[in-house]
Structure formats: C-alpha cells, structure tokens
LOVEXRO-254634 format. One record per residue (C-alpha): x, y, z; residue number from 1; residue in three letters. Coordinates in nm, 4 decimals, padded with zeros to 6 digits. Layout:
# residues N
<rec <X Y Z> NUM "Ala">
...
//
This chain:
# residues 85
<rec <-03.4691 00.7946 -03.5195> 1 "Unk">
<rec <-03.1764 00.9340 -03.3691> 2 "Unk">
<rec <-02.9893 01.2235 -03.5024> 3 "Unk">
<rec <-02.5903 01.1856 -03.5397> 4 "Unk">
<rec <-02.5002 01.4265 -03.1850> 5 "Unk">
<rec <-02.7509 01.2339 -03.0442> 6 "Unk">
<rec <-02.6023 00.8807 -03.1104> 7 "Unk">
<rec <-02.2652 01.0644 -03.0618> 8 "Unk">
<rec <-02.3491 01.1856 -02.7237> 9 "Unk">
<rec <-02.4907 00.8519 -02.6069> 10 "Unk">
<rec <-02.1443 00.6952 -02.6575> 11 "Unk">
<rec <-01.9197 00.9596 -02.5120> 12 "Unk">
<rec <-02.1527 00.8788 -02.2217> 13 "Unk">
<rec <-02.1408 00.4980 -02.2310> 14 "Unk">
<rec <-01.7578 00.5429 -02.2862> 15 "Unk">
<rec <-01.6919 00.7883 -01.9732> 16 "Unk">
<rec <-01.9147 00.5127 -01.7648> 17 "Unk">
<rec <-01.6880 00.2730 -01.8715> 18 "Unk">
<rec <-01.3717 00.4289 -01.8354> 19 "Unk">
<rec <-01.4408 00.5427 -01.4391> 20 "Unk">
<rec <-01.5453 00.2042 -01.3830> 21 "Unk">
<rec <-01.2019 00.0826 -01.5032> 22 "Unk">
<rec <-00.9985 00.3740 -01.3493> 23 "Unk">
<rec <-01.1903 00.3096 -00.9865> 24 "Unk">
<rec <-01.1316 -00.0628 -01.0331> 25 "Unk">
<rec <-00.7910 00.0120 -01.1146> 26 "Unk">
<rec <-00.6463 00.2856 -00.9765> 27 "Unk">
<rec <-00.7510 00.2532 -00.5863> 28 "Unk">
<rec <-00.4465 00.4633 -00.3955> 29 "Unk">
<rec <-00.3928 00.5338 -00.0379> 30 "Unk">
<rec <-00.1026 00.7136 00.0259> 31 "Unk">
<rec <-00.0430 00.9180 00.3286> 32 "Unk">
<rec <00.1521 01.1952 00.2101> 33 "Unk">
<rec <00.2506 01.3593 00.4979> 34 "Unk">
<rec <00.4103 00.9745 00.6001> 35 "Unk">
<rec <00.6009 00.9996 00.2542> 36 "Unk">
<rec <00.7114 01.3286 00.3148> 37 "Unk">
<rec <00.8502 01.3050 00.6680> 38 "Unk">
<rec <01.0578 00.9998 00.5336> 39 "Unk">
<rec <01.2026 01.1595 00.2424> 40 "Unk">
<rec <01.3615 01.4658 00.4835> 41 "Unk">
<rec <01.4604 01.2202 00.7199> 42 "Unk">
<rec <01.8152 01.2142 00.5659> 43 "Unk">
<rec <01.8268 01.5983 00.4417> 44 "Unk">
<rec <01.8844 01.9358 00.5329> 45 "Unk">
<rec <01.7132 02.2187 00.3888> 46 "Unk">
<rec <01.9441 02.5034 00.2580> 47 "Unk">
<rec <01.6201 02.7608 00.1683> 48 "Unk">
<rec <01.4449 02.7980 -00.1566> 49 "Unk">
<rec <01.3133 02.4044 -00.1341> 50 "Unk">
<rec <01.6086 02.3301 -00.1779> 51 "Unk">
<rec <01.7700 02.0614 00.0280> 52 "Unk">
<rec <02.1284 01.8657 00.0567> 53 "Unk">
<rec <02.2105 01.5417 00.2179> 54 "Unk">
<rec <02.3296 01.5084 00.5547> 55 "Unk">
<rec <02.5651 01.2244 00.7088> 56 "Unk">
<rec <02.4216 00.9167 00.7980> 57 "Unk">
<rec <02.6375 00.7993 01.1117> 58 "Unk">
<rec <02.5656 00.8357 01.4387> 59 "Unk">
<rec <02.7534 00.9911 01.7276> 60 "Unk">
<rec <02.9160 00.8898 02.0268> 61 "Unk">
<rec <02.5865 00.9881 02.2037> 62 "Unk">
<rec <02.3273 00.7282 01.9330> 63 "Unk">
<rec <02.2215 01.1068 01.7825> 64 "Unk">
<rec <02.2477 01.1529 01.4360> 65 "Unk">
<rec <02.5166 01.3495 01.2907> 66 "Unk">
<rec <02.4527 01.6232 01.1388> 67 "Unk">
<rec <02.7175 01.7545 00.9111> 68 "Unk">
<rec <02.6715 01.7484 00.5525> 69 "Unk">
<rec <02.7471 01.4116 00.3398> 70 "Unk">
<rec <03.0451 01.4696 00.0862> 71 "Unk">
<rec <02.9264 01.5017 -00.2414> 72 "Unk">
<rec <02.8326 01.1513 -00.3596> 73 "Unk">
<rec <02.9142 01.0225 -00.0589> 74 "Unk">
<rec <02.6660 00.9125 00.2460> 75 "Unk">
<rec <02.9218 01.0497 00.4916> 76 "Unk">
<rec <03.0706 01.3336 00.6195> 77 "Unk">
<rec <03.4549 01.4450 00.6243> 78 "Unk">
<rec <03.4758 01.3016 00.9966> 79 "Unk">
<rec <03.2781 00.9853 00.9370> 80 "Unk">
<rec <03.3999 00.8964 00.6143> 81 "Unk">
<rec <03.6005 00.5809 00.7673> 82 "Unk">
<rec <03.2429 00.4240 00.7699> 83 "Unk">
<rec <03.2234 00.4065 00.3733> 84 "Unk">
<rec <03.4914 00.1822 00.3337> 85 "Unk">
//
C-alpha cells in the first residue's frame, strides 16, 4: 500500500512526463537570433544607452542609404520627405 506522498509523487512525475512531451511536441523553435537582430537595426541608428532612433529610408543619388534621421512619425528625413507623399 502506498502512502499519500508516495501516490502524490508518482503523479507530479507522470504529469511533468506528460507535460515535456506536449511542450517538445509543441513548442519546436528555431530562430537565429543574431538573423533577427541584424534585421531589426537595419533601419536604426543607435544614440547610446540601447537606445536607438529611426533613420530615413531613401536612397541617394549614389543607391547608398541615407542616413539622416526620419522625422518623427515619419519614414523620411527633412530632405527626402517628397517621397511620403
């Protein structure tokens, strides 16, 4: 006969088993952070303190991008912001 912590212990077991068979059937993720990372400063500048603001997203007479500031709530700069209309 089994004593109550016993059965008690026998189902926190049988219910961890089940749940990392459901999280590992579930929950498979591959992400490549360093990828995700890159791509989310693509269109940013950093100003120090991880902080960052957004930079204008035209390109110059030369195909580089610009790389003024955007106006706030804008995508553009001052210069480029002919583009947004």
């Amino acid at each position: 006969m089994q004593t109550r912590s016993q059965t008690r212990n026998q189902l926190r077991n049988q219910m961890n088993n089940f749940k990392e068979g459901v999280r590992s059937a579930l929950f498979t993720v591959d992400i490549n952070f360093d990828e995700a990372s890159e791509a989310w400063r693509s269109n940013k500048k950093s100003t120090g303190n991880g902080c960052y603001k957004y930079i204008c997203l035209a390109k110059t007479k030369m195909g580089k991008p610009c790389c003024r500031l955007s106006l706030v709530g804008e995508d553009y700069c001052k210069l480029h912001s002919k583009y947004s209309k």
